[in-house]
C-alpha positions as CSV (number, residue, x, y, z in Angstrom):
1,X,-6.0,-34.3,24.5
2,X,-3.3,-32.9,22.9
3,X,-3.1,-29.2,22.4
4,X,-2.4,-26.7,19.4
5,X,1.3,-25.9,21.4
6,X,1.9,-29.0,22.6
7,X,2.0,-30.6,19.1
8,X,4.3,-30.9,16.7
9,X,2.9,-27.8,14.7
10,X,4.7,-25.4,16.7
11,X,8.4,-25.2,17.8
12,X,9.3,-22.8,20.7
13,X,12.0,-19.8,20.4
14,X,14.6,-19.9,22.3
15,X,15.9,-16.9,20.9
16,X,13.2,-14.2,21.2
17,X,12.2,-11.9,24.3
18,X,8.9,-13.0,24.8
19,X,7.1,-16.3,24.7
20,X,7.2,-17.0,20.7
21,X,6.0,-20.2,18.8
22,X,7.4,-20.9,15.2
23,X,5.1,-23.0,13.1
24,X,6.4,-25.8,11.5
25,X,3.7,-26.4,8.8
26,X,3.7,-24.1,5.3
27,X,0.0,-24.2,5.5
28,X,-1.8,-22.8,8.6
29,X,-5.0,-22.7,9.9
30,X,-6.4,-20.7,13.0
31,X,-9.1,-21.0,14.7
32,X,-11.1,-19.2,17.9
33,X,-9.7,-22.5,19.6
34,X,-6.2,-21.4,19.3
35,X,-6.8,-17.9,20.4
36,X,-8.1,-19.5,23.2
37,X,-5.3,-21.3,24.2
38,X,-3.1,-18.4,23.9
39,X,-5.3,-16.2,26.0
40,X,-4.5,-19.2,28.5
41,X,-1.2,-19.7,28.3
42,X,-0.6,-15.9,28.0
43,X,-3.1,-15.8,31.6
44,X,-0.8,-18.9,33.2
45,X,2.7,-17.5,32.8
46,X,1.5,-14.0,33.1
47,X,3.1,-12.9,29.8
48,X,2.6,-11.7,26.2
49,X,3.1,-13.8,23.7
50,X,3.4,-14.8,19.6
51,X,2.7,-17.1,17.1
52,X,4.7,-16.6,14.3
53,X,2.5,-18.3,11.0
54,X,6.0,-18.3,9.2
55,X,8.6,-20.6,9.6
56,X,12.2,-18.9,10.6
57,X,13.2,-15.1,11.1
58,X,14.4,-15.5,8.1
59,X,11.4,-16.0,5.7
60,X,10.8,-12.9,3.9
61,X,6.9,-12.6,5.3
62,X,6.8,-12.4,8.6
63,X,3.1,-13.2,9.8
64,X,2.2,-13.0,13.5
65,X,-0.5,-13.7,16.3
66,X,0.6,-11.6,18.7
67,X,-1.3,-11.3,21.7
68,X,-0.7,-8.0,24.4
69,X,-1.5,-8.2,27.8
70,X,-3.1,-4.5,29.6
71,X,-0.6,-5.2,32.1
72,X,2.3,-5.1,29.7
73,X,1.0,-2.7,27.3
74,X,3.8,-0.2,26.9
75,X,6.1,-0.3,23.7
76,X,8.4,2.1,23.2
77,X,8.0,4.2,20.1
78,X,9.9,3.2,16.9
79,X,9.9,2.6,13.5
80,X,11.2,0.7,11.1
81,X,13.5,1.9,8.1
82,X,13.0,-0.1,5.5
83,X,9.3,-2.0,6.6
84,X,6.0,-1.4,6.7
85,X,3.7,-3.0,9.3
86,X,0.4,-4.2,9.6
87,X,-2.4,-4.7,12.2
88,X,-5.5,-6.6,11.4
89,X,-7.5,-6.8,14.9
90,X,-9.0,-10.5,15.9
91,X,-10.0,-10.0,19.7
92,X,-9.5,-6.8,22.2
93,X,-8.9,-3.3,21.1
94,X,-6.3,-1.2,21.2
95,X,-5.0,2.3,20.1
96,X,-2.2,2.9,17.7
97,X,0.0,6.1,17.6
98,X,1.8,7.5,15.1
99,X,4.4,10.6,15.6
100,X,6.2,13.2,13.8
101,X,10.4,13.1,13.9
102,X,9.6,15.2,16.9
103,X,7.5,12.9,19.0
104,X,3.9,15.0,18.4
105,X,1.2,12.7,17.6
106,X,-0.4,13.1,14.2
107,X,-2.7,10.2,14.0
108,X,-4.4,8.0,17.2
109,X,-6.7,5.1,16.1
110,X,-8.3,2.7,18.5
111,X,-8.6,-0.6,16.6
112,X,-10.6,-3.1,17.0
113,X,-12.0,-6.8,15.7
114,X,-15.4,-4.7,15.2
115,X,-14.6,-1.3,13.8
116,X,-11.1,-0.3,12.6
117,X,-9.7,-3.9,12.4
118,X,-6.9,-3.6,9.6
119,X,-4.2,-0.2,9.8
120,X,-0.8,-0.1,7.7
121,X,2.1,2.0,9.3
122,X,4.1,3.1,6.6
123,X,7.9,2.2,6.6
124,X,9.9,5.1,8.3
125,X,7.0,6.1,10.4
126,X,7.3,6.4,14.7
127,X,4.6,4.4,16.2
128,X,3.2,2.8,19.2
129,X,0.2,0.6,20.6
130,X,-1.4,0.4,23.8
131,X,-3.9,-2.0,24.8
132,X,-7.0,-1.1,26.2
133,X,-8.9,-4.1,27.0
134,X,-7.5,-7.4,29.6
135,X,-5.8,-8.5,26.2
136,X,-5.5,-8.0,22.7
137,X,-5.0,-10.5,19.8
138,X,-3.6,-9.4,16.2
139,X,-2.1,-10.2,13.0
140,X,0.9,-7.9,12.0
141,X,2.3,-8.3,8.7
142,X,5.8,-7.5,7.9
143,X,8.3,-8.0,6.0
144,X,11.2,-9.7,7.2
145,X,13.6,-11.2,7.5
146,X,14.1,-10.0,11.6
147,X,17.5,-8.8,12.4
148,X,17.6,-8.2,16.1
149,X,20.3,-5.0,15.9
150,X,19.0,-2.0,14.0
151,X,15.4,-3.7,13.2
152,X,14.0,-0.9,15.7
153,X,14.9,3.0,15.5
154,X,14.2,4.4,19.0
155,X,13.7,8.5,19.3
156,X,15.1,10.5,21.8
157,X,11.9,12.1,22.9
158,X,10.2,9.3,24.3
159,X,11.7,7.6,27.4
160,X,12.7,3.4,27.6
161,X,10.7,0.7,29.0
162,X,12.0,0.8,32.5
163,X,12.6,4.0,33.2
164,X,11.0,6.8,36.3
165,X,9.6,8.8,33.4
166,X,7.8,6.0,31.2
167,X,4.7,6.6,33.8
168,X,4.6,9.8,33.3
169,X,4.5,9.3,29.3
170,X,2.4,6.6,29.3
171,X,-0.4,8.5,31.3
172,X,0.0,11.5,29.0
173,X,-0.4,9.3,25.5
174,X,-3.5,7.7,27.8
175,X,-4.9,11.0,28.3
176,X,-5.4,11.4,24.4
177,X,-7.3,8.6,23.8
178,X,-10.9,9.5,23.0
């Protein structure tokens, strides 16, 4: 039988950096069957991925599944200048960080499908998520359209993905979880 990704309800990106679906439909439904398969497929090709419930990066709602991996859990702080964002928690928890222009942390929130399922970074606003269970799944909201260049404000205080000092960052913003 014919799954949710190999139909015809989901194109693949070629564009994006990670594995990313595009629906195809205007109306979507989503079921635990779906975040299934994307557990598996994220499990087979040992990667995160998306599902983006809008049609093009142009649509001016972006709307996506995105599911996080613990093993590839570390996004470099950001923000965004003109958007806001939103997480609403559907499997797997996670903490979110937000910082001050100067990189100190001024709110920490583990989220979860349970407790804490829904938080809104405003627009302008440094943030960050790591996962803390095998895998996380989540909505974020924002608004789009996505333009690759300038859609994410990096600060100097925080070292890239990549990088001899990310490990010891990573363990330090680990150590402040409660």
């Amino acid at each position: 039988m014919e799954t949710f990704f190999e139909s015809n309800k989901v194109i693949v990106s070629k564009s994006a950096k990670s594995l990313s679906y595009f629906c195809t439909d205007k109306l979507v439904k989503i079921n635990r069957d779906i975040i299934k398969q994307m557990v598996d497929i994220s499990k087979e090709n040992s990667c995160d991925m998306r599902l983006c419930l809008h049609n093009s990066p142009d649509d001016k709602q972006h709307s996506m599944l995105i599911l996080h991996n613990k093993s590839k859990t570390y996004f470099r702080p950001h923000k965004h200048k003109d958007k806001s964002e939103s997480y609403q928690m559907i499997e797997g928890k996670m903490n979110v960080f937000i910082f001050d222009e100067e990189g100190k942390i001024i709110d920490s929130q583990i989220l979860s499908s349970e407790n804490n399922f829904l938080y809104r970074i405003p627009e302008n606003t440094y943030h960050a998520t790591i996962s803390l269970t095998d895998y996380v799944v989540f909505n974020e909201f924002k608004p789009g359209p996505f333009i690759r260049e300038g859609n994410n404000i990096f600060p100097d205080w925080c070292p890239a993905e990549n990088t001899k000092e990310l490990e010891t960052y990573f363990d330090s913003l680990i150590k402040t979880i409660q």
